[in-house]
C-alpha positions as CSV (number, residue, x, y, z in Angstrom):
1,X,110.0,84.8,129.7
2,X,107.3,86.9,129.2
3,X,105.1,87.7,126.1
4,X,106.9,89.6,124.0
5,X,104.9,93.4,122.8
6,X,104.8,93.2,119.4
7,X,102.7,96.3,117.2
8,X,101.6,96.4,113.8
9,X,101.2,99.1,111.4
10,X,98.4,98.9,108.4
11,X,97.0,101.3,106.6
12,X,93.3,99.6,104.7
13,X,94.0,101.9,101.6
14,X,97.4,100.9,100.8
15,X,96.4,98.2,98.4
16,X,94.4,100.8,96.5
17,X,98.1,102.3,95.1
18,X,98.8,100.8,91.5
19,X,102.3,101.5,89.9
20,X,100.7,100.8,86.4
21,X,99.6,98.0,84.1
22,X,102.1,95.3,83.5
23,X,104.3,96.5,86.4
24,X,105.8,93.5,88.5
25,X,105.5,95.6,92.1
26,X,101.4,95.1,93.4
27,X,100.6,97.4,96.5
28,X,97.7,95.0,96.9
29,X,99.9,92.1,97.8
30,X,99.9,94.0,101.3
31,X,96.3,93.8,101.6
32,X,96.3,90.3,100.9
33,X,98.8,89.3,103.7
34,X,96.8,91.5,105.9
35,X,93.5,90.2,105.1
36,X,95.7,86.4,105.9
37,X,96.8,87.7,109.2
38,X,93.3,89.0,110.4
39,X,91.9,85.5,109.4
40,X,94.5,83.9,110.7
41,X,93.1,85.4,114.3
42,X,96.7,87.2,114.5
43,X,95.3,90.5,114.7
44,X,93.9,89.7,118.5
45,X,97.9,89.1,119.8
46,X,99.3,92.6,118.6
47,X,98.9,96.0,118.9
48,X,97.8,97.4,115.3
49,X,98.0,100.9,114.7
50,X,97.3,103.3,110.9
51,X,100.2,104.6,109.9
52,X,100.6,108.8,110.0
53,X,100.9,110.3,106.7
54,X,104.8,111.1,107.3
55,X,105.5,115.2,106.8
56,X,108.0,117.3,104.7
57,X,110.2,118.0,108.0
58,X,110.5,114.0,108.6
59,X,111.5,113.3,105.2
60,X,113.9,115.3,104.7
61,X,116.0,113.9,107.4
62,X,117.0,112.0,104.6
63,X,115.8,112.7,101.6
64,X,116.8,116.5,99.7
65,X,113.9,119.2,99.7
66,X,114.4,119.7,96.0
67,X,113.7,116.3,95.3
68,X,110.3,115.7,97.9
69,X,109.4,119.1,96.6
70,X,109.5,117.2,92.9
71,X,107.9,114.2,94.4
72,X,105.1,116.3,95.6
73,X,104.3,118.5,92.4
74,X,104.5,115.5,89.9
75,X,101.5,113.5,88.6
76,X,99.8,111.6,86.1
77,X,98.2,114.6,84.4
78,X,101.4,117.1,84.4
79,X,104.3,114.6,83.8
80,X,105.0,115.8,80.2
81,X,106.2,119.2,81.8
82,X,108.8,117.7,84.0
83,X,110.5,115.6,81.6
84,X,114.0,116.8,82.7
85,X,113.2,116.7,86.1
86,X,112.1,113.1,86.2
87,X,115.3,112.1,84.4
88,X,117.3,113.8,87.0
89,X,115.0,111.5,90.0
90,X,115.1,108.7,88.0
91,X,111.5,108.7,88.0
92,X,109.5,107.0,84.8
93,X,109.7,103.4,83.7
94,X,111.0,101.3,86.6
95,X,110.1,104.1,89.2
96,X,106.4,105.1,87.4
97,X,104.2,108.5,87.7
98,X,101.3,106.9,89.3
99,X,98.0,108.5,91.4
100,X,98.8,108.5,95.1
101,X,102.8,108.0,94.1
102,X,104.0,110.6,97.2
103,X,101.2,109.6,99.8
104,X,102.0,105.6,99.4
105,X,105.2,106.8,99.9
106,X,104.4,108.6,103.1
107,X,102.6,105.8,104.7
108,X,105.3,103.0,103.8
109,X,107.6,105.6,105.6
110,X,105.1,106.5,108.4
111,X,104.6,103.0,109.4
112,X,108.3,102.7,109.9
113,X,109.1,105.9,111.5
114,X,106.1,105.0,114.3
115,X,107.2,101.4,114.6
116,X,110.5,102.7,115.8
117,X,108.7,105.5,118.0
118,X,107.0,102.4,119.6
119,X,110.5,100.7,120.2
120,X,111.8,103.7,121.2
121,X,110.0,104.6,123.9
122,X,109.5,101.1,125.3
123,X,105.9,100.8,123.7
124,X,106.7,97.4,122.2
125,X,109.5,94.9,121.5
126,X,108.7,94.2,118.5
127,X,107.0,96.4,115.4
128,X,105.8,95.4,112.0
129,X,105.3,97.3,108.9
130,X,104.9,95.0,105.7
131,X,104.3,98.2,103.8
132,X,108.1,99.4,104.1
133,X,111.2,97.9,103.2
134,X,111.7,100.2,100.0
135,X,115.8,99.8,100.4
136,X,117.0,101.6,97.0
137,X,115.7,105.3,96.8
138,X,118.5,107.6,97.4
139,X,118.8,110.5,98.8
140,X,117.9,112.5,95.5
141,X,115.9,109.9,93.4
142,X,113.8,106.9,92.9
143,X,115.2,103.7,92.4
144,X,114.3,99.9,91.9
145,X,110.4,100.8,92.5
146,X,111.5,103.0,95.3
147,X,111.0,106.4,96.1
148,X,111.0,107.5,99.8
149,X,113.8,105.0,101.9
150,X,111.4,104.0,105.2
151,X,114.4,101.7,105.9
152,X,116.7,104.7,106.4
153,X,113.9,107.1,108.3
154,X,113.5,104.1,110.7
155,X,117.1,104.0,111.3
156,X,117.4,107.5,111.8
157,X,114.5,107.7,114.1
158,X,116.2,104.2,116.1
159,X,119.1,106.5,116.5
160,X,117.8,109.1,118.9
161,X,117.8,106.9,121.4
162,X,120.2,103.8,120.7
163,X,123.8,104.2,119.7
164,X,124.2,101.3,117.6
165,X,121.3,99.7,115.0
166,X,122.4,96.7,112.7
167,X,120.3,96.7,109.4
168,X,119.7,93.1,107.8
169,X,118.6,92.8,104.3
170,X,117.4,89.0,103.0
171,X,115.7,90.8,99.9
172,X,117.2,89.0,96.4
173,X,118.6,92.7,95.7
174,X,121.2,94.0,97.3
175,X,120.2,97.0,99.7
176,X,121.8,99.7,98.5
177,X,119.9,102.8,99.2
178,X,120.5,101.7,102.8
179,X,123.9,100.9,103.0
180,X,124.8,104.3,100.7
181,X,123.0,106.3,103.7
182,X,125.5,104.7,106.0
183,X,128.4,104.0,104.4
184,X,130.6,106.2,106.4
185,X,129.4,105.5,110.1
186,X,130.1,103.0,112.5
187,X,126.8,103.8,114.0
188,X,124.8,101.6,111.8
189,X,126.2,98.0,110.2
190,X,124.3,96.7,107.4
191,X,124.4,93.3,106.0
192,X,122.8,91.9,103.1
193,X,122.8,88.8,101.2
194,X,121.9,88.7,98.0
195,X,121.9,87.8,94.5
196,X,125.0,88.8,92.7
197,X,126.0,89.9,89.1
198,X,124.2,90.8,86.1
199,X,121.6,91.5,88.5
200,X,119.7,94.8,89.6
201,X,121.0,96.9,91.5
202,X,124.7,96.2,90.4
203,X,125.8,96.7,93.8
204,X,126.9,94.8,97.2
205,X,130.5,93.0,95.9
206,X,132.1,91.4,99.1
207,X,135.0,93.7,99.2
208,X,132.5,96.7,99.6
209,X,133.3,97.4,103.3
210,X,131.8,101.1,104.1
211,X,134.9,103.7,103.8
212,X,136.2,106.4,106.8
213,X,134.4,105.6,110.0
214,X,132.6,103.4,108.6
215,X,134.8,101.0,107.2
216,X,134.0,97.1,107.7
217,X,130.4,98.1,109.0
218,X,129.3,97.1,105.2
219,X,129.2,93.5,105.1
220,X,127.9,91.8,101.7
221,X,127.2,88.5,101.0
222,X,126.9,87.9,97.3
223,X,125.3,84.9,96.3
224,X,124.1,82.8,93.1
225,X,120.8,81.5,91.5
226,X,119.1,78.5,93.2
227,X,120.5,78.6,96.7
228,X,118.3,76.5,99.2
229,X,117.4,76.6,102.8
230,X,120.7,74.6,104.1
231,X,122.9,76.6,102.5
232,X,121.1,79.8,103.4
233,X,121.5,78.6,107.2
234,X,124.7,78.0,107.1
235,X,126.1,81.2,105.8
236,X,123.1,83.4,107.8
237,X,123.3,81.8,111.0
238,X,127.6,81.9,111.7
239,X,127.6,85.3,109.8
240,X,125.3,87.0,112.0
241,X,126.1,85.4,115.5
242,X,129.9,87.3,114.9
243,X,127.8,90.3,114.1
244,X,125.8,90.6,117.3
245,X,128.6,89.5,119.7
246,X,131.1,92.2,117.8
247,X,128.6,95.1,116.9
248,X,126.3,94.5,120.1
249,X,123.5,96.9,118.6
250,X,121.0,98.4,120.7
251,X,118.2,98.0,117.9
252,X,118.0,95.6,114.5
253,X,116.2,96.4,111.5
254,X,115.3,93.4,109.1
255,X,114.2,94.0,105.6
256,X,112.5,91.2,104.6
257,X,111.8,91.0,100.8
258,X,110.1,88.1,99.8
259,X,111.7,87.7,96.4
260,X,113.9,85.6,97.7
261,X,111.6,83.0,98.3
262,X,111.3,80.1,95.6
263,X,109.4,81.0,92.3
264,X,109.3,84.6,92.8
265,X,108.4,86.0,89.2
266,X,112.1,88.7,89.7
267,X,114.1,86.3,91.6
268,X,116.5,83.3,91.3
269,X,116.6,81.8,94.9
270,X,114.9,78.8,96.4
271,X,114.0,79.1,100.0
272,X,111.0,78.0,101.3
273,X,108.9,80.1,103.6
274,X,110.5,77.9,106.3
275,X,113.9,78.9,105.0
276,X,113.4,83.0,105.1
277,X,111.7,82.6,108.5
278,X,114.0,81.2,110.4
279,X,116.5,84.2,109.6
280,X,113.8,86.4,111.8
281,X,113.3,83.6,114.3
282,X,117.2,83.8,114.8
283,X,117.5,87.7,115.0
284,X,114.2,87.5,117.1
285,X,116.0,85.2,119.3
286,X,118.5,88.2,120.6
287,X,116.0,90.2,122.3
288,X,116.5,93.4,121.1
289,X,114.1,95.8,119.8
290,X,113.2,95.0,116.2
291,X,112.0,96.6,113.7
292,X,110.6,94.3,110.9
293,X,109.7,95.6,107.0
294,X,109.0,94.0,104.0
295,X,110.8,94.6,101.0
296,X,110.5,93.3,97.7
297,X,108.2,89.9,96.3
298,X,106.7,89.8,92.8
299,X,104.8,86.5,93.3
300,X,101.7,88.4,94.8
301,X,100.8,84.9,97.1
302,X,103.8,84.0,98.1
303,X,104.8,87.5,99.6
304,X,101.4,87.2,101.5
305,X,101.6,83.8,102.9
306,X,105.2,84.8,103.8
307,X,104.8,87.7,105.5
308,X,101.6,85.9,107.2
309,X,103.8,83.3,108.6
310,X,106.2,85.8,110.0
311,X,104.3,87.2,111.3
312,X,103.2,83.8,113.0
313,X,106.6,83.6,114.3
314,X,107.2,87.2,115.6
315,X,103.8,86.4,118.2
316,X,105.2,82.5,118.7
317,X,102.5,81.3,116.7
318,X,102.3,78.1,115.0
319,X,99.8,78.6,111.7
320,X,98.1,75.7,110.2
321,X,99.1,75.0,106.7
322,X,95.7,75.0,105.9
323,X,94.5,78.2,105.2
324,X,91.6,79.8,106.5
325,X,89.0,81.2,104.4
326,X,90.0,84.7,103.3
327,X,88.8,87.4,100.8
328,X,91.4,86.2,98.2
329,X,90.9,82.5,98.7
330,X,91.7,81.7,94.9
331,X,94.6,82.7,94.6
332,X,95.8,80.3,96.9
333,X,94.7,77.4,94.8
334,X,95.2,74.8,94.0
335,X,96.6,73.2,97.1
336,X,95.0,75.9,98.9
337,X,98.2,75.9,101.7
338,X,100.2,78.1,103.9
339,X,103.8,76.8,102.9
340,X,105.4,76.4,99.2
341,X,107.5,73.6,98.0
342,X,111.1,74.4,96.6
343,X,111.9,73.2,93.4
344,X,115.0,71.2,91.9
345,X,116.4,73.9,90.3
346,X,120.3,73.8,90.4
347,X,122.1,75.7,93.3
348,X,125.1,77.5,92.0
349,X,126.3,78.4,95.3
350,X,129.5,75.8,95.9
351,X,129.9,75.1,99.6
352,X,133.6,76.1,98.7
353,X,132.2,79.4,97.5
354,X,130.1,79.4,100.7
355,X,132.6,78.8,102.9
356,X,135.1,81.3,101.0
357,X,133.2,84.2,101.3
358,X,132.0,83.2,104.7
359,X,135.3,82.9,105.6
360,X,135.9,86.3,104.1
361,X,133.4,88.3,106.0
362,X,134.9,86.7,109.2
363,X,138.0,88.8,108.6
364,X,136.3,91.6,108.0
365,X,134.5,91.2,111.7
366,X,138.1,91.3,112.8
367,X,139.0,94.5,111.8
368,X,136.3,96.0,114.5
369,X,136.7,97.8,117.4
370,X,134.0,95.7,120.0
371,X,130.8,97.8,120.2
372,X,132.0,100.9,119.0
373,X,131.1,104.0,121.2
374,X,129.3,107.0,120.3
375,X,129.0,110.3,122.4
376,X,126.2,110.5,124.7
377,X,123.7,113.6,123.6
378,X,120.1,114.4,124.8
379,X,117.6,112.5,123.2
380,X,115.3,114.8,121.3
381,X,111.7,114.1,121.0
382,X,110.5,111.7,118.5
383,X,108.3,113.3,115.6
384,X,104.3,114.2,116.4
385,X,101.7,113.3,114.1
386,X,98.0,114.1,115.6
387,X,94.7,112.3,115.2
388,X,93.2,115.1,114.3
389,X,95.5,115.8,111.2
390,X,95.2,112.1,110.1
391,X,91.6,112.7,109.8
392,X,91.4,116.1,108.8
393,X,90.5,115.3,105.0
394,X,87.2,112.8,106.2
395,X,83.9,114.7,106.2
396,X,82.1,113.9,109.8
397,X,79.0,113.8,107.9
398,X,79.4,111.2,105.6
399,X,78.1,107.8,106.6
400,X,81.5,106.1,105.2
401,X,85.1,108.0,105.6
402,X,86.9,108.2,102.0
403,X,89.2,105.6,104.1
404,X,86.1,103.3,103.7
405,X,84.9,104.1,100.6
406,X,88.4,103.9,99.2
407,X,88.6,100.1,101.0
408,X,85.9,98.8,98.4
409,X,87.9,99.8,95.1
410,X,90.6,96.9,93.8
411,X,91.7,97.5,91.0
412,X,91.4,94.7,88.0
413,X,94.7,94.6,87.1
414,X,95.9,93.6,90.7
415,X,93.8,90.4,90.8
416,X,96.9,88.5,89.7
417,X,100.2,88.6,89.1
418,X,100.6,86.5,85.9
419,X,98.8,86.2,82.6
420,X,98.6,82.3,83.6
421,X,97.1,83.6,87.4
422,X,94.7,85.3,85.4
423,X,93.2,82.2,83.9
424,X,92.6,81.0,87.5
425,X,88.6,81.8,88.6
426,X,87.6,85.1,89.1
427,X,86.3,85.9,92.5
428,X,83.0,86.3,92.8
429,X,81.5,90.4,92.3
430,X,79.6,89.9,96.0
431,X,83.0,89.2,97.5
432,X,85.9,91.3,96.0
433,X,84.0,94.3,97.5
434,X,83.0,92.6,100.7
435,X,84.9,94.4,103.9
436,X,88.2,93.5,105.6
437,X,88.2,93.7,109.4
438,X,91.2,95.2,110.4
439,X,90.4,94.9,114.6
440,X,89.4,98.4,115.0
441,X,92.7,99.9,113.3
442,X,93.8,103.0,115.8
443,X,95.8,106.0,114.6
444,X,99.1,106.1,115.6
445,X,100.2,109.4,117.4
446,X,104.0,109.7,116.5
């Protein structure tokens, strides 16, 4: 079998974005498993292309204009007169006022908009946007540090051309931003598994089906603290084989939140990196257009080595587990390796409780119609996005675009993502403000 095409979308100033002191969600983190991948030599195997700035016009295809509108006017300096309007988007302490809040929020959504451009028109197999995955905004406010739902933009844009696109969450929340946008259609199935109870978002109980048309293309694996790799296999593996050979979807979108990984500073689960990839490697496995995100992971190099070593296995690459030298070295320490131990925490997943609810979403596949139809219509034309407006901003004069000038700043407060990180050795001044190569990063023309 051929080479699969696989793409990549990075923008080099997304690690710049900073929700706040003290806040658990680190734009930098995607830096970190970019600068990982480009020293990993992954870079040379894949397309990579910058993200557009996505438009008004495309987000709106989701989101309402009053709330964009709000998205656009707030900031830092004029928050205090929009006090009721930020209670009505949910915006302030989980969801923060921050510098660069709407534009971070474009690129996350413009990286997966143009990875499913590139799927659509037969560009590549395969498309990658660590930046996205932000699976609880709604339709009219911010939610779980979420504000625009990429997820849901993707899967919008995915529909033009294909009638069927399955949406997998492995995030330790439950998706809900992205299964509300669908709840009623049997267009788009999503499944999650995740962490459920007294746990954020509140949502994804197992009898929560979709409703109308949509009705049993919800499926929603709640689970408990510690659960390992084994167990993780043997309810994702059965589960989702009866979902492809019932829903037969023409796309997949995988949200893949690294909080589920063990000793994530938000989460409760144990898998290894081994454990979370193998749930790509089996979707991969299918041969259908995929579009992969990121999602959540509050253990700043955890989420980097995982979504490094994903990355490893969406280009059939086997990574050394030693790492290779890297801008952020030191974080790594003190082992210094690609792959995390698990721990001996309890599991509090019964394989009677396994098999129970895995028995219970079985019956749930039975209530489908195979591959559900949906009306033929022209396809219209995917959205356009122009070099020349990506760069519009960047004075031709200057020696270094603000792009590059921006690349040198890191802030302090992202070095780590502990108090006991922060005790770890500082990086030396020379290097934190030394270059990242990014392979000649292109502008993607969506």
């Amino acid at each position: 079998m051929s080479r699969r095409k696989v793409c990549y979308f990075y923008d080099d100033t997304i690690g710049n974005y900073h929700y706040g002191l003290g806040h658990p969600m680190k734009p930098h983190r995607i830096r970190m498993a970019h600068n990982l991948i480009v020293n990993y030599g992954l870079f040379k195997k894949m397309h990579i292309f910058r993200p557009h700035v996505a438009k008004n016009d495309e987000l709106t295809q989701f989101h309402s204009d009053d709330y964009i509108n709000f998205l656009q006017m707030i900031s830092p300096d004029n928050m205090n007169e929009y006090l009721k309007e930020m209670q009505r988007f949910n915006v302030g302490e989980d969801c923060p006022v921050f510098d660069g809040l709407l534009r971070f929020s474009q690129l996350s959504a413009g990286g997966s908009i143009g990875g499913a451009v590139k799927l659509n028109s037969g560009e590549a197999d395969i498309a990658i946007n660590w930046a996205g995955g932000l699976h609880h905004a709604k339709k009219c406010e911010a939610s779980g540090f979420c504000y625009i739902n990429d997820a849901v933009l993707g899967i919008l844009e995915l529909l033009r051309v294909h009638q069927r696109v399955l949406y997998v969450d492995i995030d330790i929340h439950h998706g809900d931003g992205v299964e509300e946008a669908f709840y009623t259609t049997n267009r788009v199935m999503c499944v999650s598994f995740h962490k459920f109870g007294d746990y954020f978002p509140g949502t994804g109980d197992i009898r929560d089906v979709g409703a109308g048309k949509g009705k049993y293309y919800s499926l929603n694996f709640p689970l408990k603290d510690g659960i390992d790799d084994e167990n993780y296999r043997f309810i994702f593996k059965p589960v989702m084989q009866k979902v492809m050979e019932t829903f037969q979807p023409g796309a997949i979108v995988i949200q893949c939140g690294a909080d589920s990984l063990t000793g994530d500073r938000l989460g409760g689960f144990n898998l290894s990196l081994k454990g979370h990839g193998e749930c790509i490697e089996f979707l991969k496995s299918y041969n259908v257009p995929l579009l992969v995100v990121g999602g959540g992971g509050y253990t700043i190099r955890n989420v980097a080595r995982c979504w490094t070593y994903e990355t490893g296995i969406l280009l059939n690459e086997n990574l050394s587990d030693d790492l290779p030298y890297n801008e952020y070295i030191e974080y790594y320490g003190p082992d210094f390796r690609l792959h995390i131990n698990p721990t001996n925490m309890e599991n509090l997943n019964s394989k009677k409780y396994l098999e129970r609810c895995r028995a219970q979403l079985m019956e749930h596949l039975r209530h489908l119609e195979a591959a559900p139809g949906a009306p033929i219509m022209e396809v219209p034309p995917p959205f356009q996005m122009s070099e020349e407006e990506d760069d519009e901003d960047e004075d031709p004069d200057s020696r270094f675009s603000q792009k590059e000038s921006d690349k040198r700043i890191l802030k302090d407060e992202e070095f780590y993502d502990s108090d006991e990180e922060s005790n770890s050795k500082h990086m030396d001044q020379d290097d934190q403000f030394s270059e990242t190569p990014t392979n000649g990063v292109a502008s993607s023309t969506n």
